[in-house]
Structure formats: structure tokens, C-alpha cells
N, C-alpha and C positions, 0 to 999 in steps of 0.2 A: 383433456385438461387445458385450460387457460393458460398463459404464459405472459408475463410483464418483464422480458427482458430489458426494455429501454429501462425501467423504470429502476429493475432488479438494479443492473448494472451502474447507472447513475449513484445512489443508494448506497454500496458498496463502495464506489469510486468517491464519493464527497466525504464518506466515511474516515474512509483513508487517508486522505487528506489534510483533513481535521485533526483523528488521532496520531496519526505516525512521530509529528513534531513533539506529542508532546512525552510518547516511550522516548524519542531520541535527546529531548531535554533531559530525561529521566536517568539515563547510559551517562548522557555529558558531566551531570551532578554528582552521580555517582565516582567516575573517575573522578572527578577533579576535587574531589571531597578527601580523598583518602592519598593524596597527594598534597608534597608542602604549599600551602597556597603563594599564585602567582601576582603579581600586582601589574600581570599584562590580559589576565582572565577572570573576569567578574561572574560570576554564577548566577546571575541573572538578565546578564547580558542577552542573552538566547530568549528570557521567557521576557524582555519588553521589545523583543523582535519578533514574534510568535505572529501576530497578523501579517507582517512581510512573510516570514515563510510557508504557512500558510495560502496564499496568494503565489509566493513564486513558486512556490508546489504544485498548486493546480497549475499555472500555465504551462509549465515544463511539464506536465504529467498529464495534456489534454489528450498528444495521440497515443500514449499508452492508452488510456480510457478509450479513444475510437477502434483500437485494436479488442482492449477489452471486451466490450459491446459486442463489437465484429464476431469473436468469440461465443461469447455466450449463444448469438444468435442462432450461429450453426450448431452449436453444442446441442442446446433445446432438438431442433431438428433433424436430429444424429441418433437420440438417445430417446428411451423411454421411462428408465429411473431414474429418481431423482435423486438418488443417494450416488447413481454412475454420473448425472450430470454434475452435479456439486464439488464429486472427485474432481473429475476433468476441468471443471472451470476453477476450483482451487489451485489446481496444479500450473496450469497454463497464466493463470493468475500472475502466480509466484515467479514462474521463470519469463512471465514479460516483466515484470518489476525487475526483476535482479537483471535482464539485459540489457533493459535501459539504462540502471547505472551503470552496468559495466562499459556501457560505451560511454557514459560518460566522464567516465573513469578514462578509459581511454585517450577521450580528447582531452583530459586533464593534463597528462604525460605522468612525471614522476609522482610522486608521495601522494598517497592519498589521506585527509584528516580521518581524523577517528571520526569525526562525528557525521561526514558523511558515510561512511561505513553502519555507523549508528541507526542513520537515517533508512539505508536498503534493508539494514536485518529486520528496523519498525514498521517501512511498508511491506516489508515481507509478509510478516507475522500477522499487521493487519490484514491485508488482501485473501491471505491464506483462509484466517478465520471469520473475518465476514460475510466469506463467501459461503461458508458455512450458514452464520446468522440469520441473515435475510430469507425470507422466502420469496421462493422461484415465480413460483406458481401461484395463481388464486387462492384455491383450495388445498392445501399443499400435504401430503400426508406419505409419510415414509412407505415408500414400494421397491422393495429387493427384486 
């Protein structure tokens, strides 16, 4: 079977990118909706900032993606299902995502916002299930 991990992985990673902002706008509205409104917090502030963070997503989330990639690569060549590979690169997915923010968490120091918390549970979710989405493979056909 063929295999387009550059491509797979690229694919999923601009994915990510793209949607994560905009579940994490989604979390931020929500709080701050069903709270007295603030006249230090505008609710749209976040969506005419959406191409910065977008942009400053990718950058900070280029070597998670060279790791990603890195990943997949060896996964494909490890495995022969693709429902075992999908597992594995979901999962591995997931927990380079959440350790990247947690160190970035880290060098934060104290208090973390809600909405970058918002933002890990969004790329979480995303990564998780696009990894799912996309196919692997050329030809791609469920084999247990």
C-alpha cells in the first residue's frame, strides 16, 4: 500500500491550526456570555484577532508538526493496520499537543487563562479526530 505521510500529516496539522481558534473562540463566548458582562472583555475581540492567532499558531506549533510528521513516519513503518496506525498517531498526536502546552504552561509560571486552556482542550480534540479524517493511505480501506 502507498503511503502520503508528508502530505497526510501536513493536512491534519494546517487543519488544526485553522480550526482549533475557532472551538477556542467558541469555549471563550460561551463563558463569558453567561457571566455579568465586562467592559474590560469584548466578545469579539478574539474573532477580529483570528488571522494573528492563526499565524501565531502555526509558528509556535511548527516543531510539534516536525515531530508530528516524524511520527507518523515511523508509525506507517512499524504497523500494518491502519486502524492500529490511526490509533497510534491519534494518540501520540494528542499527547504532543497537550505537552507542548504544558511546557508552555510552565514557562508561563503562575495562572494560566481559561482560554489558553481552551485552546489545548481545541487542538486536542482537533489533532485527535483529524487524525482520524484524513486518509493515510492512497487507497485506503479498513484492515483489522
Amino acid at each position: 500500500m502507498e503511503y502520503s505521510e508528508f502530505k497526510y500529516s501536513l493536512k491534519v496539522w494546517l487543519t488544526c491550526v485553522v480550526v482549533a481558534p475557532v472551538i477556542m473562540m467558541i469555549c471563550d463566548y460561551s463563558e463569558n456570555s453567561i457571566r455579568p458582562p465586562s467592559p474590560y472583555h469584548d466578545n469579539f475581540e478574539l474573532l477580529s484577532a483570528y488571522p494573528a492567532i492563526v499565524f501565531f499558531g502555526s509558528i509556535c506549533s511548527l516543531p510539534t508538526y516536525l515531530f508530528f510528521f516524524l511520527f507518523v513516519k515511523i508509525t506507517v513503518n512499524c504497523t500494518t493496520s491502519i486502524v492500529r496506525m490511526k490509533s497510534i498517531i491519534s494518540a501520540l498526536g494528542v499527547g504532543l499537543v497537550a505537552g507542548t502546552f504544558q511546557l508552555f504552561f510552565f514557562l508561563m509560571g503562575g495562572g494560566t487563562p481559561n482560554v489558553f486552556i481552551y485552546s489545548m482542550i481545541a487542538s486536542c480534540l482537533c489533532i485527535g479526530w483529524f487524525s482520524w479524517f484524513y486518509k493515510l493511505a492512497v487507497d485506503e480501506k479498513v484492515n483489522y
